[in-house]
VEXTI-706701 format. One record per residue (C-alpha): x, y, z; residue number from 1; residue in one letter. Coordinates in Angstrom, 2 decimals. Each point is the difference from the previous one (the first is absolute). Layout:
REM residues N
> X, Y, Z, NUM, A
...
***
This chain:
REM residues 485
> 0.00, 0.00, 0.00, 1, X
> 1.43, 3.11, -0.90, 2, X
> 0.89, 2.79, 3.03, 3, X
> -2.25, 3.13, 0.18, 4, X
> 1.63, 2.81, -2.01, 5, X
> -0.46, 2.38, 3.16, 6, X
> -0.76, -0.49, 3.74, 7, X
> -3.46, 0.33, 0.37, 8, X
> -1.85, 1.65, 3.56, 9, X
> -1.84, -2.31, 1.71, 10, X
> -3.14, 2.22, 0.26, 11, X
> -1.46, -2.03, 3.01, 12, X
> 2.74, 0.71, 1.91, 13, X
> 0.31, 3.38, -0.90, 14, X
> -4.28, 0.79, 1.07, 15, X
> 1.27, -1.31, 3.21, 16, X
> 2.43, 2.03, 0.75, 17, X
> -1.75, 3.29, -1.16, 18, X
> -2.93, -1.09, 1.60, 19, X
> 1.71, -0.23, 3.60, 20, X
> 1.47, 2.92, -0.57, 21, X
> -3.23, 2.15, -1.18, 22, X
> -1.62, -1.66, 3.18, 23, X
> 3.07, 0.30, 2.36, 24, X
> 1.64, 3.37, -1.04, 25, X
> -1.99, 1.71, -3.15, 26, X
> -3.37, 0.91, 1.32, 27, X
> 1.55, 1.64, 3.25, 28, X
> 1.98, 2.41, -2.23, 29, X
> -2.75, 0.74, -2.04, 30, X
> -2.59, 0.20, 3.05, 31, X
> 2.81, 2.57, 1.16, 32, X
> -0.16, 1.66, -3.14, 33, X
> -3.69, 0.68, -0.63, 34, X
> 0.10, 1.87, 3.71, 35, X
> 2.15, 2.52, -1.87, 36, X
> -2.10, 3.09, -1.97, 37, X
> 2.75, -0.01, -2.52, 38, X
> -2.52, 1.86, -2.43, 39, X
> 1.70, 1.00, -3.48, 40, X
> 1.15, 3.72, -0.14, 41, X
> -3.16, 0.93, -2.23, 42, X
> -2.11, -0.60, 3.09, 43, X
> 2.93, 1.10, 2.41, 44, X
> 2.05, 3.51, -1.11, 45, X
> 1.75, -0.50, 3.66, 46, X
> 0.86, -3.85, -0.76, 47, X
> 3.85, 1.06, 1.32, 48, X
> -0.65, 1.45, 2.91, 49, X
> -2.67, -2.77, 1.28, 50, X
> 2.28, -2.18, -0.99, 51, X
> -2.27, -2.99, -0.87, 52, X
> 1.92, -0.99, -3.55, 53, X
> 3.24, 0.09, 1.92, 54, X
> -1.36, -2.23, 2.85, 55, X
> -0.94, -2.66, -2.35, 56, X
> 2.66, -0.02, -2.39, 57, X
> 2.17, 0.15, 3.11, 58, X
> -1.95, -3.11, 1.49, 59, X
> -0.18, -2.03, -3.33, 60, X
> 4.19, 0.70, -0.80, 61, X
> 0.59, -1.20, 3.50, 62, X
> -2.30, -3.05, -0.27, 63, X
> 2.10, -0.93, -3.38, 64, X
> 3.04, 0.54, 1.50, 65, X
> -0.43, -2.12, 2.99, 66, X
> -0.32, -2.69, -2.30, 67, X
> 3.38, -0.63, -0.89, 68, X
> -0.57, -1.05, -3.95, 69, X
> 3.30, -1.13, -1.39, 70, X
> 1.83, 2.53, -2.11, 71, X
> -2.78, 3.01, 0.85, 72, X
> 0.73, 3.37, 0.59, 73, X
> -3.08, 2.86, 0.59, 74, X
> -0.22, 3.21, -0.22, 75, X
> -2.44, 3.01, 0.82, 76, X
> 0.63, 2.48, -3.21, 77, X
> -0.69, 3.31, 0.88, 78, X
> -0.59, 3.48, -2.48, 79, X
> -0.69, 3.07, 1.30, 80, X
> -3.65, 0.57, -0.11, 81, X
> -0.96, -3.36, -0.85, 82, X
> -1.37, -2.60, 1.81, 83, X
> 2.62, -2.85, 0.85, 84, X
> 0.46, -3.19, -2.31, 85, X
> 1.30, -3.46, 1.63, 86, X
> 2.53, -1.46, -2.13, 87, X
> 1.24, -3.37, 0.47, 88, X
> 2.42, -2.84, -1.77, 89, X
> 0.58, -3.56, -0.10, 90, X
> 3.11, -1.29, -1.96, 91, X
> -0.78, -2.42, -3.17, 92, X
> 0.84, -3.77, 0.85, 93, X
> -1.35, -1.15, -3.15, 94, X
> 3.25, -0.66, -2.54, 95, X
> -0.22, 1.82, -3.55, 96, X
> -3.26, 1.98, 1.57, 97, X
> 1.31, 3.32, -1.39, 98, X
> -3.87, 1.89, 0.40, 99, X
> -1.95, 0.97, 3.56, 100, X
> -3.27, 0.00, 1.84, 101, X
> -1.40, 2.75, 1.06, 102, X
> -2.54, -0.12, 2.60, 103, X
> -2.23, 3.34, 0.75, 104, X
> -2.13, 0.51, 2.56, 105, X
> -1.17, 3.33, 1.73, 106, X
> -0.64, 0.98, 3.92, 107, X
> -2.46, 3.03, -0.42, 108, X
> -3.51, -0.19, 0.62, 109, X
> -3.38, 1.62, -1.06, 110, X
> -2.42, 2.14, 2.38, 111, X
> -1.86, -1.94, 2.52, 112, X
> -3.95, -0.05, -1.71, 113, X
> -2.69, -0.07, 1.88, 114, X
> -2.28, -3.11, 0.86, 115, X
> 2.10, -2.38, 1.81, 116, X
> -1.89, -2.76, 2.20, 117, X
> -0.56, 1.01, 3.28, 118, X
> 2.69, -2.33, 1.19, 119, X
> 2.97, 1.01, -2.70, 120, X
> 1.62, 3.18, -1.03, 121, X
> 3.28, 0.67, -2.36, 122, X
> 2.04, 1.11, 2.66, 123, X
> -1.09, -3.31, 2.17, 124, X
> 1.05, -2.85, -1.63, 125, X
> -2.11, -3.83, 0.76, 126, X
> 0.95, -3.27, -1.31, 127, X
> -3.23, -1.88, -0.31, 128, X
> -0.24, -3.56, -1.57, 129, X
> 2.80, 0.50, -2.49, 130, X
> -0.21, 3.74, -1.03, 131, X
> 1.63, 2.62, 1.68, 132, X
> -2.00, 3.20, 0.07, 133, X
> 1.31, 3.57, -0.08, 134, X
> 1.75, 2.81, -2.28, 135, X
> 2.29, -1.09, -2.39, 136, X
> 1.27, -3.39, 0.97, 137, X
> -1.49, -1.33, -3.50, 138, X
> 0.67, 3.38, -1.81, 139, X
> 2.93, -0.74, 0.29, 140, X
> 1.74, -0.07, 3.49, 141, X
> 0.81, -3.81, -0.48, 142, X
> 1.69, 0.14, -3.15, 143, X
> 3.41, 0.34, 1.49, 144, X
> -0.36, -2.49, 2.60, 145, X
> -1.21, -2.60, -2.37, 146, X
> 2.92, 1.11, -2.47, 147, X
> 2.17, -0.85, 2.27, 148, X
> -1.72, -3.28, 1.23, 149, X
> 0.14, -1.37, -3.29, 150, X
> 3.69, 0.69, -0.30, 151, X
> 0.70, -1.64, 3.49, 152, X
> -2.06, -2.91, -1.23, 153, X
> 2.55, -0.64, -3.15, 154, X
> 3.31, 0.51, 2.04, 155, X
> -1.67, -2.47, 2.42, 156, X
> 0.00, -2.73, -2.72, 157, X
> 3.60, 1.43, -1.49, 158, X
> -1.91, 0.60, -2.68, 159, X
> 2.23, 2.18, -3.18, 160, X
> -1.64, 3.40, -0.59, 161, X
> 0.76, 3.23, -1.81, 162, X
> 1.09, 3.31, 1.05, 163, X
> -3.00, 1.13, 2.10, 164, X
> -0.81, 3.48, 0.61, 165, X
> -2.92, 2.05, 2.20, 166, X
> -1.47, 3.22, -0.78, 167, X
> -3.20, 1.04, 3.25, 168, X
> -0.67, 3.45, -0.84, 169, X
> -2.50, 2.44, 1.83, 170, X
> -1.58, 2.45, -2.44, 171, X
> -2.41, -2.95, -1.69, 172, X
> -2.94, 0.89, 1.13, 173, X
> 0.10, 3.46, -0.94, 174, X
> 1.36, -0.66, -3.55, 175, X
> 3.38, -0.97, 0.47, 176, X
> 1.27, 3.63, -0.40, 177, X
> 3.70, -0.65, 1.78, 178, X
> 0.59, -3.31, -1.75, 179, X
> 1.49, 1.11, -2.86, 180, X
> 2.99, 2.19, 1.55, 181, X
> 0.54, -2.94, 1.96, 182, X
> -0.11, -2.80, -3.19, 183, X
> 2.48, 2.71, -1.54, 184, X
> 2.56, -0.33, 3.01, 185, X
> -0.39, -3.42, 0.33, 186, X
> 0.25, -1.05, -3.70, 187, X
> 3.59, -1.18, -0.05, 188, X
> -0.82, -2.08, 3.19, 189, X
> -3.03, -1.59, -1.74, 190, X
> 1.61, -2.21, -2.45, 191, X
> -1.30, -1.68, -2.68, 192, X
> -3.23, -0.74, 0.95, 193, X
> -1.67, -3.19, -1.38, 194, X
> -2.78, -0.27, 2.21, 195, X
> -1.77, 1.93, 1.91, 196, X
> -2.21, -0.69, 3.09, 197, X
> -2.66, 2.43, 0.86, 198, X
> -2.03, -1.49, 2.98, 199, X
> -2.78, 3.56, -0.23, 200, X
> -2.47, -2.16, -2.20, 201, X
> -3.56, -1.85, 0.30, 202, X
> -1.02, -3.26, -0.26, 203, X
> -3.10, -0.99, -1.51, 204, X
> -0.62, -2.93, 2.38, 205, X
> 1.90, -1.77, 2.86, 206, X
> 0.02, -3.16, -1.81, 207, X
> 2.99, 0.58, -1.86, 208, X
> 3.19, 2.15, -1.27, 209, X
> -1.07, 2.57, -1.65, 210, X
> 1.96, 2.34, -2.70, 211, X
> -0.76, 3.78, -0.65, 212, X
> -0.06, 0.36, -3.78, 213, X
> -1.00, 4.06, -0.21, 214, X
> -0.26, 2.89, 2.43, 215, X
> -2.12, 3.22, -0.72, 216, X
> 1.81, 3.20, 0.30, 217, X
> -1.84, 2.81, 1.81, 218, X
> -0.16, 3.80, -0.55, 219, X
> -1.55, 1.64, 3.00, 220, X
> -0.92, 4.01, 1.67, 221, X
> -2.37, 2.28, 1.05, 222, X
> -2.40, 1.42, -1.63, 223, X
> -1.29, 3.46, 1.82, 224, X
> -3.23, 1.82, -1.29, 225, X
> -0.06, 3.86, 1.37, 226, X
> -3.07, 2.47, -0.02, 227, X
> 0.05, 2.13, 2.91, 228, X
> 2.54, 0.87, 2.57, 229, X
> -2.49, -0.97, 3.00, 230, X
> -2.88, -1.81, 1.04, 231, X
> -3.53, 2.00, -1.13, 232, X
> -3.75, -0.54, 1.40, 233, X
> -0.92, -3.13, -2.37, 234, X
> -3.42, 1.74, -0.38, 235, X
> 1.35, 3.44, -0.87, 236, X
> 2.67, -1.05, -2.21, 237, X
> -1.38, -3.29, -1.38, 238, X
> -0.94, -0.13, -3.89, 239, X
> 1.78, 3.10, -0.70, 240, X
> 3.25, -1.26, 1.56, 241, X
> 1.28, -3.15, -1.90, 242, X
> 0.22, -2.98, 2.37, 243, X
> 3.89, -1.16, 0.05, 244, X
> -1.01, -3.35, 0.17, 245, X
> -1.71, 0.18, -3.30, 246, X
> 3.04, 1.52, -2.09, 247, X
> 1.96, -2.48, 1.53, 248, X
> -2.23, -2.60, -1.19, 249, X
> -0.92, 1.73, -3.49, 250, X
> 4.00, 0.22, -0.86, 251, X
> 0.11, -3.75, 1.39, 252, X
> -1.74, -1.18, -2.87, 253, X
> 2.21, 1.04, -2.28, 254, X
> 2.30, -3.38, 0.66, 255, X
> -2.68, -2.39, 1.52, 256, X
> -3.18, -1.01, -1.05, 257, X
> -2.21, 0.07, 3.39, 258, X
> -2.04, -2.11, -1.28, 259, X
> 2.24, -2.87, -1.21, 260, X
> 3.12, 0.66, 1.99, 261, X
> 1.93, 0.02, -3.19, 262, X
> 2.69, 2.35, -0.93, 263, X
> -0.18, 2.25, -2.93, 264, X
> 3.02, 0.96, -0.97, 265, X
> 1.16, -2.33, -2.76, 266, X
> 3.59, 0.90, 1.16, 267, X
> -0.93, -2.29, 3.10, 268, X
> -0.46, -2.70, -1.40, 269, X
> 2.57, -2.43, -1.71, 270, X
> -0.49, -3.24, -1.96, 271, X
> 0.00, -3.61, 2.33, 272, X
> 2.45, -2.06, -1.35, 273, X
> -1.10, -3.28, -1.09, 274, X
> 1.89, -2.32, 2.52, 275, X
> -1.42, 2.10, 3.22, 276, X
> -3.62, -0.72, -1.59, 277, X
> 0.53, -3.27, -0.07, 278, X
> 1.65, -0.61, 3.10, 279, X
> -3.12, 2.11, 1.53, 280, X
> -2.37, -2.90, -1.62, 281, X
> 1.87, -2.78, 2.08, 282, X
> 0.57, 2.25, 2.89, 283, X
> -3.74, 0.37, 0.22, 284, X
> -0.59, -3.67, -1.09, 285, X
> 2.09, -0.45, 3.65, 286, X
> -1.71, 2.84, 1.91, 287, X
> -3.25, -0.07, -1.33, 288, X
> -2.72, 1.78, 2.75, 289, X
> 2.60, 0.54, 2.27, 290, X
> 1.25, 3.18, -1.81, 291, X
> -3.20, 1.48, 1.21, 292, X
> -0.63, -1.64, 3.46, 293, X
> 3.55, 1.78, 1.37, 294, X
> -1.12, 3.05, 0.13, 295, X
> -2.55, 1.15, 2.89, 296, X
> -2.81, 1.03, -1.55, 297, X
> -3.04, 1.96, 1.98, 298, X
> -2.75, -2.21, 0.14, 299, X
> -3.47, 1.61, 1.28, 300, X
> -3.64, -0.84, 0.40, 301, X
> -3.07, 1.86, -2.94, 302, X
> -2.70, -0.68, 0.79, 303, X
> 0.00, -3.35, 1.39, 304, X
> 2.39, -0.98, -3.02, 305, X
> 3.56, -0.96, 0.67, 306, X
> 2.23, 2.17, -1.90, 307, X
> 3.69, 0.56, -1.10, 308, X
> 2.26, 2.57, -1.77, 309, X
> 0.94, -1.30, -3.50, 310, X
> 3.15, -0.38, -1.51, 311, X
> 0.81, 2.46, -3.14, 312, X
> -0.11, -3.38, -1.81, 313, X
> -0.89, -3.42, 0.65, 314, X
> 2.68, -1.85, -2.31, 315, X
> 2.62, -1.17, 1.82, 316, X
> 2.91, 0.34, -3.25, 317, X
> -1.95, 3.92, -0.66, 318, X
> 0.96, 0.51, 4.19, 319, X
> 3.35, -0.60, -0.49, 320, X
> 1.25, 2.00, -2.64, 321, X
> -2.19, 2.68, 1.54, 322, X
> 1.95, 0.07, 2.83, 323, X
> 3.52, -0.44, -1.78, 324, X
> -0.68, 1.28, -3.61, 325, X
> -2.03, 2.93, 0.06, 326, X
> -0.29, 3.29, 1.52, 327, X
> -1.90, 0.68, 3.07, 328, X
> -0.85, 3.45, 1.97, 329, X
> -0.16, 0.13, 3.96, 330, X
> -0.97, 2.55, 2.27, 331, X
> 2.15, -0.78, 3.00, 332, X
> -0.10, 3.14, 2.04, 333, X
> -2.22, 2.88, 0.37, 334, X
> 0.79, 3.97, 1.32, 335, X
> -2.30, 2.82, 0.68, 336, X
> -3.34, -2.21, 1.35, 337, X
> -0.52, 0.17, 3.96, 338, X
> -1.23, -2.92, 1.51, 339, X
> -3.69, -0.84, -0.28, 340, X
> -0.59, 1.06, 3.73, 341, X
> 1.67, 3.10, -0.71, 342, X
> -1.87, 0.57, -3.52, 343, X
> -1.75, 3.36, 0.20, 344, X
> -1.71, 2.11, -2.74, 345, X
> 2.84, 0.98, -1.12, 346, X
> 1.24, 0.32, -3.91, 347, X
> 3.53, -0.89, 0.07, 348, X
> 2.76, 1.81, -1.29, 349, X
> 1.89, -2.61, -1.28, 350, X
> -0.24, -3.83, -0.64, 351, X
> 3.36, -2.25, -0.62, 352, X
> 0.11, -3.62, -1.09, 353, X
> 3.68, -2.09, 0.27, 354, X
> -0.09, -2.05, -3.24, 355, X
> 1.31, -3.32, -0.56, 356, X
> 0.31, -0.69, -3.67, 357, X
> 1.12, -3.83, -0.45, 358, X
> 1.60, -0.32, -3.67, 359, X
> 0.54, -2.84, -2.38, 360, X
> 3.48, -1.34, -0.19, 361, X
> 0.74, 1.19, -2.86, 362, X
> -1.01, 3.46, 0.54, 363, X
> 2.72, 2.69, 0.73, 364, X
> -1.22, 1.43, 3.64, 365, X
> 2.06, 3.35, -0.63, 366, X
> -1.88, 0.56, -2.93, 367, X
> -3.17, -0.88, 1.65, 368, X
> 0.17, 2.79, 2.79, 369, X
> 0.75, 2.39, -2.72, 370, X
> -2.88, -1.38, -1.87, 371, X
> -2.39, 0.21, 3.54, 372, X
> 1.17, 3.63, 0.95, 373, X
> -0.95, 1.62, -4.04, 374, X
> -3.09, -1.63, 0.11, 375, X
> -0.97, 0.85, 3.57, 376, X
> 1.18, 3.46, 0.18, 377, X
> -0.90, 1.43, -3.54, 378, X
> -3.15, 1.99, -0.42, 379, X
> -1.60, -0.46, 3.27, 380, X
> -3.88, 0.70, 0.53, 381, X
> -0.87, 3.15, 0.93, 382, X
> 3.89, 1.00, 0.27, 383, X
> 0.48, -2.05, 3.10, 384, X
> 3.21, 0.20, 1.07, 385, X
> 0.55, -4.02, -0.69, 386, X
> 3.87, -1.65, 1.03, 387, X
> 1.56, -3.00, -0.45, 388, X
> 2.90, -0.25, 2.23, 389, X
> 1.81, -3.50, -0.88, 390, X
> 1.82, -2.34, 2.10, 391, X
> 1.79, -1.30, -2.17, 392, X
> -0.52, -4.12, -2.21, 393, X
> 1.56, -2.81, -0.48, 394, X
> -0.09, -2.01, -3.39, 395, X
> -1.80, -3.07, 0.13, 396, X
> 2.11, -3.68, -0.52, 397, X
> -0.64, -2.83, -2.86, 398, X
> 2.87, -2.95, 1.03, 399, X
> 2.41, -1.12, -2.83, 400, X
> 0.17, -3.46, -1.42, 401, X
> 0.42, -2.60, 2.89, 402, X
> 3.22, -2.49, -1.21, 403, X
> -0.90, -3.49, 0.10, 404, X
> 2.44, -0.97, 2.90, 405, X
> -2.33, 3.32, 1.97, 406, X
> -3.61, -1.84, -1.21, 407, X
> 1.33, -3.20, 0.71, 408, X
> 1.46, 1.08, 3.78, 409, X
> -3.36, 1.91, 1.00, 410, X
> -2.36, -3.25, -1.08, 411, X
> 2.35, -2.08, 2.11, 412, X
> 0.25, 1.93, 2.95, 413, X
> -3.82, 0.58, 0.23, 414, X
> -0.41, -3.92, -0.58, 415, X
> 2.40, -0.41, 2.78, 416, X
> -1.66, 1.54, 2.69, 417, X
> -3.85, 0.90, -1.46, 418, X
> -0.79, -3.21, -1.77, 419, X
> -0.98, 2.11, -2.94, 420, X
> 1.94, 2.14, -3.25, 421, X
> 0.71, 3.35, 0.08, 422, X
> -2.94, 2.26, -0.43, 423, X
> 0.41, 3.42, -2.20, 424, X
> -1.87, 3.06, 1.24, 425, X
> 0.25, 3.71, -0.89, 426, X
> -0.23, 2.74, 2.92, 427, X
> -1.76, 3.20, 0.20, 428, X
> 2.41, 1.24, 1.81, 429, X
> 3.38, 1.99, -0.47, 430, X
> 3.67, -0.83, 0.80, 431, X
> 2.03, 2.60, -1.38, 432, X
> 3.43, -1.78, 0.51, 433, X
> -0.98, -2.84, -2.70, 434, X
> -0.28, 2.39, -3.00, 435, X
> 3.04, 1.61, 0.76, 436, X
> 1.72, -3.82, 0.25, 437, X
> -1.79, -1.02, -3.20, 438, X
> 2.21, 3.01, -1.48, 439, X
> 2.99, -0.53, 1.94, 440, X
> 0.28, -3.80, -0.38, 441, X
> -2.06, -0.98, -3.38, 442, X
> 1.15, -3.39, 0.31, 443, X
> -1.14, -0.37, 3.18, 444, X
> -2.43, -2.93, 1.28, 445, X
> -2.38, 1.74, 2.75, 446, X
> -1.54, -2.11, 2.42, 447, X
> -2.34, 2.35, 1.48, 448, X
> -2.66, -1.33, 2.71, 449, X
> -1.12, 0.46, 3.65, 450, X
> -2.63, -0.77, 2.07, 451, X
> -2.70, 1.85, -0.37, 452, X
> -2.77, -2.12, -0.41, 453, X
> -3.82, 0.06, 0.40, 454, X
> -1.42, 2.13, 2.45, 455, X
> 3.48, 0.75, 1.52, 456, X
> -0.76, 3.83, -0.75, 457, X
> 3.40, 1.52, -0.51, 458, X
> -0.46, 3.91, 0.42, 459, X
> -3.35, -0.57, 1.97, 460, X
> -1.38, -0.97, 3.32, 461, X
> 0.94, -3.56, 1.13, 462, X
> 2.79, -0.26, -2.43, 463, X
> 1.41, -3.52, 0.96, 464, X
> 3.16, -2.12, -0.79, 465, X
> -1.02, -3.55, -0.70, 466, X
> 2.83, -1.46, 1.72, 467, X
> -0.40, -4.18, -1.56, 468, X
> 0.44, 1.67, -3.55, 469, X
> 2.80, 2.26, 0.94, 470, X
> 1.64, -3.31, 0.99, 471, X
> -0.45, -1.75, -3.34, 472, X
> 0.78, 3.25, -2.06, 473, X
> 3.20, 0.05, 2.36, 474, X
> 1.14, -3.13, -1.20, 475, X
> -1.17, -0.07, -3.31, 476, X
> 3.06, 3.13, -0.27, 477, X
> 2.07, -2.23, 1.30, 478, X
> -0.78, -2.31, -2.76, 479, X
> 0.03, 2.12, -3.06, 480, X
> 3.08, 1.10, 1.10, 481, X
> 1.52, -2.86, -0.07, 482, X
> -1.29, -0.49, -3.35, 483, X
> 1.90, 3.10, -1.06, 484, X
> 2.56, -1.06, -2.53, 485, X
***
């Protein structure tokens, strides 16, 4: 019989030992974590002197440190201005391996929400069978301890890897806006990078590895709708006065149609490449219902009849490239309307929505907000005084050509420890690192994934980490690394 042509991980072995140390060591750090209001500096302009990001960048370089990985050496990179980048790197063992992995994962965090159950909160973190409740330990405060638990599980088999490299940056969830200077000084340090791990990803079920194949990009602002310089009497000034809230709205439907929820701008949209539609069709020949079911809908009694909110479509391959291939409007903020208990007769000076524009992936975001602000801003009823004040975008993300060693590794590490192949998904979301890899590294394979499931809410109340997946995604790293040739 003829030998193996490489040393292969024995994946059993390698769940157990991630496993123990998830339960044993993992969740602690992360449960340590979540108590942290490390909010991203779009949600904290004094982020240096609370010094949350430092605390857990301090915490999670200490915690990597102390555990002694053969041939790595950390450090906390540090630009004026900028919020603080942990770099680490693990020496190649692998002979003729000339190309890295890069694994990325960020520390920040979003805004707490509102609606947590009565027993949880984001600051208070609860592990409840299997899922660890709280801010940010899915999104993504695990990422760098289950980098480097996948590491520690090859070097405990003397297993050959490449070069290995870590990037956990702080600026994500506001856009990424100090990455760059930081990919700049780093760049020589990077390598060649052949692979890169992002761990900031979805899953479209827990039953199995699942790979990222697109990201939308996102341009996003304020939009601010001025008539008057105070509050009038609502029955003096009313239907003489124009309400704010109706030019906002009015100059609003010049790039959505209220009634649809589509986008009008053609410049918008882009043209779904044929292999995402038909990796949608068997995605949703997986997911079926369940693409609906995740979310909480409000469910309500009329009139003795049972009734639900309705999905903006009821076809489960339509859902998904709605959600990953075309352009969607959100209001996710809201200035210049007192709380109901407070609502007088009052006309309001001013109404001011914070927009969240999410783009196709191959729409360019910069040209987007330019796009948003003309449209907005030009002729305004009644000579409103109408502003768009951007906060910047980020180009959406379409992955390259996987290499067949890359297909091949990802369908044998999900068999491994899921009992099932590789799943492809697209994400609404945005990670603005991957499109500036793409460019960097063409030939790049991206394995881009996470945790965030069904119902775990990233971003909103009860966001959870569901801890038996993290273990399997954990190892199945380990395993695809190992596959690297």
């Amino acid at each position: 019989m003829n030998a193996p042509l490489h040393k292969e991980l024995d994946a059993a072995r390698a769940l157990a030992q991630i496993s123990e140390q998830w339960d044993g060591d993992i969740v602690r750090q992360l449960e340590r974590y979540i108590a942290v209001p490390a909010k991203s500096l779009a949600f904290d302009a004094n982020w240096a002197a609370h010094g949350f990001i430092d605390r857990v960048v301090r915490d999670a370089a200490g915690w990597v440190e102390a555990q002694k990985v053969p041939g790595l050496t950390l450090e906390v990179v540090r630009i004026d201005g900028r919020t603080p980048v942990i770099f680490f790197e693990i020496g190649g063992t692998k002979a003729g391996a000339t190309q890295t992995v890069l694994m990325y994962g960020h520390l920040d965090k979003q805004p707490e929400f509102t609606g947590w159950r009565s027993d949880l909160g984001p600051w208070t973190p609860k592990y409840e069978d299997g899922k660890l409740y709280g801010r940010g330990g899915a999104d993504d405060g695990y990422a760098v301890y289950a980098a480097i638990a996948a590491v520690q599980a090859l070097k405990a088999q003397s297993m050959p890897h490449p070069r290995i490299v870590g990037l956990i940056e702080t600026s994500e969830e506001s856009g990424s806006p100090d990455l760059l200077p930081y990919i700049d000084a780093l760049r020589p340090r990077l390598g060649d990078v052949g692979l890169v791990v992002c761990l900031d990803s979805g899953a479209g079920n827990y039953d199995q590895l699942w790979l990222t194949t697109s990201l939308r990009g996102m341009a996003a602002g304020t939009l601010r709708v001025e008539v008057l310089t105070e509050g009038v009497h609502s029955g003096d000034a009313s239907g003489l006065v124009p309400s704010s809230f109706r030019v906002l709205r009015h100059v609003l439907d010049r790039l959505e149609d209220s009634a649809t929820g589509h986008l009008l701008p053609a410049s918008f949209h882009c043209e779904i490449p044929a292999e995402r539609v038909e990796q949608a069709k068997a995605t949703a020949a997986i997911l079926g219902d369940t693409l609906f079911k995740r979310f909480p809908w409000v469910h309500y009694d009329c009139g003795g009849e049972s009734r639900s909110v309705l999905p903006m479509t009821g076809d489960p391959v339509d859902a998904l490239l709605a959600r990953t291939w075309r352009p969607t409007l959100s209001v996710t903020g809201a200035e210049g309307l007192p709380p109901l208990a407070d609502a007088g007769n009052v006309l309001r000076p001013h109404t001011a929505f914070k927009l969240s524009l999410r783009l196709p992936p191959l729409v360019d975001a910069a040209q987007a907000v330019q796009d948003v602000k003309r449209r907005l801003e030009d002729n305004a009823p009644y000579q409103a005084r109408v502003t768009f004040d951007s906060h910047g975008g980020a180009t959406g993300w379409n992955a390259p050509a996987s290499a067949a060693w890359f297909t091949q590794a990802l369908d044998a590490a999900s068999q491994a420890h899921f009992g099932a192949p590789c799943g492809y998904i697209g994400q609404g979301g945005t990670i603005p690192l991957m499109n500036q890899l793409s460019e960097g590294f063409p030939t790049s394979q991206m394995m881009v994934c996470g945790v965030l499931g069904p119902k775990s809410n990233a971003h909103g109340p009860n966001e959870f980490l569901h801890v038996p997946y993290a273990k399997k995604l954990t190892a199945a790293v380990a395993e695809v690394i190992a596959r690297m040739p």
